[in-house]
N, C-alpha and C positions, 0 to 999 in steps of 0.2 A: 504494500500500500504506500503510497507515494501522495505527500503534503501536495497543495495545489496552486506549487510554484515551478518557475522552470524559468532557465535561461531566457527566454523568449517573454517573458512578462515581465521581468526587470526593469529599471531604469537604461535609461539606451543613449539617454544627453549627459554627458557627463563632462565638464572643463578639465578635467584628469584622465588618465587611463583607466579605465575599468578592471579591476583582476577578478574570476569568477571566484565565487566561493561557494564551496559546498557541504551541507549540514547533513549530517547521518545520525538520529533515534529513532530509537524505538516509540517514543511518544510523538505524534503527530504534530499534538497542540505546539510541544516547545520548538519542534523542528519551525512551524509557524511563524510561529514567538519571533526565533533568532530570523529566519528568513526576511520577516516584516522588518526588524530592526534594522537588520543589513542593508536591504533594498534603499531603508529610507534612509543611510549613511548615503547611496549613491552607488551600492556596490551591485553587481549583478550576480544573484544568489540563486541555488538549486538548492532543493533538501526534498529530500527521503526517509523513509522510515526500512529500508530494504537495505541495510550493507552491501549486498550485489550490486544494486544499482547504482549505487555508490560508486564502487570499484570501478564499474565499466565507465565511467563519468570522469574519473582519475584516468583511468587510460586513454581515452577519446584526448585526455590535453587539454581540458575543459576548466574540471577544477583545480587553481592551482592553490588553493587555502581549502584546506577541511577542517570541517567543526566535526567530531566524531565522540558519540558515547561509549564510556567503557564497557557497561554492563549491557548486552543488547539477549537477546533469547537466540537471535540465527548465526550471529557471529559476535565474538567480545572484539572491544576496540583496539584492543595489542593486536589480535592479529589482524584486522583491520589496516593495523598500522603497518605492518611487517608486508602485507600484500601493497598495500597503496605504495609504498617506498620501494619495492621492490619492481612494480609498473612504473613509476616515475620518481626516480631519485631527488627529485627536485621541488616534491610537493610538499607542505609545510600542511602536517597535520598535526590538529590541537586537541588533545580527549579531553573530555569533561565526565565529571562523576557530580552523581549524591553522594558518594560513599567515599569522600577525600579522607586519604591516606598519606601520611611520610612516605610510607613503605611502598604502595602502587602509583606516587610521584615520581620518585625516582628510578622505579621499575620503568616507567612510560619513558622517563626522557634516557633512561639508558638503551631503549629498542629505538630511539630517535623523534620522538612527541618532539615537538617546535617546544609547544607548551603544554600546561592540566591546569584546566581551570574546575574549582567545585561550583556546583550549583547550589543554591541556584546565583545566578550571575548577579556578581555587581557591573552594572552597565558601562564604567568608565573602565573597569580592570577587560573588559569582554575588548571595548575599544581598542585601548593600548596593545590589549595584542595581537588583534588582527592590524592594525596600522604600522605597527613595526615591517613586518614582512610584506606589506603593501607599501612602503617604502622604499624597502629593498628594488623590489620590484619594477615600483617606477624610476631606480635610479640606472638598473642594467638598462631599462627600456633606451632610456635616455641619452646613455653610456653608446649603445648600441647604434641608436641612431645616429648620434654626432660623428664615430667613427664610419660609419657607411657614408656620411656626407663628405668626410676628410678623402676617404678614397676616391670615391666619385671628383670629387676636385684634385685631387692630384693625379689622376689615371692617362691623361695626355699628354700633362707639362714637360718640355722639354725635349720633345718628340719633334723633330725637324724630317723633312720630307722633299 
């Protein structure tokens, strides 16, 4: 069963880059919850309640931020995490629990969690750290582009005929 958000109903104006993010629980509502909230940062957000579809969403190249719960019924969020990571080394996934622990904190960020946030969310700590690596983000973008323009401008200089 699948929240009734999608890439495609997102905000689509945005004065910034857009990074997708995408929300994996097992409870709808929150999947919602954070969906709504993200959209209305500006960000373009999927979530689901299916881990699978999840995954195939992470492989597509799509989501490159995951909200992920640890405790789900069809798959836990470690491995969760160990499969997303393992599709795309580059994706920044964040598990959230009711159930915060020292102990499954630093289990998470030893299999590579970005971050663990407990629920229920305080809304400035949820920000911070999705904005961090949406940062990051738009700095490669940025990085990336200035260098494609450096080439593009030097690619004929000097070239006599």
């Amino acid at each position: 069963m699948s929240a009734p958000t999608s890439p495609e109903a997102a905000v689509q104006d945005s004065p910034q880059p857009i990074v997708d993010i995408c929300v994996v629980d097992d409870d709808a509502a929150t999947v919602e919850m954070l969906c709504d909230t993200l959209t209305s940062s500006g960000y373009r957000c999927f979530g689901t309640t299916d881990p699978h579809e999840g995954l195939r969403y992470v492989g597509a190249g799509k989501g490159r931020i995951v909200l992920c719960d640890l405790k789900m019924p069809t798959m836990d969020g470690l491995t969760f995490l160990k499969r997303a990571l393992h599709q795309d080394p580059g994706v920044y996934v964040i598990l959230m629990t009711g159930f915060y622990s020292l102990e499954s904190a630093i289990e998470a960020i030893k299999h590579g969690a970005y971050d663990y946030l407990p629920k229920p969310f305080e809304r400035h700590r949820l920000k911070k750290t999705i904005d961090d690596p949406v940062g990051q983000f738009r700095r490669r973008r940025r990085i990336h582009d200035l260098e494609q323009r450096l080439v593009s401008d030097l690619e004929f200089h000097g070239i006599v005929s």
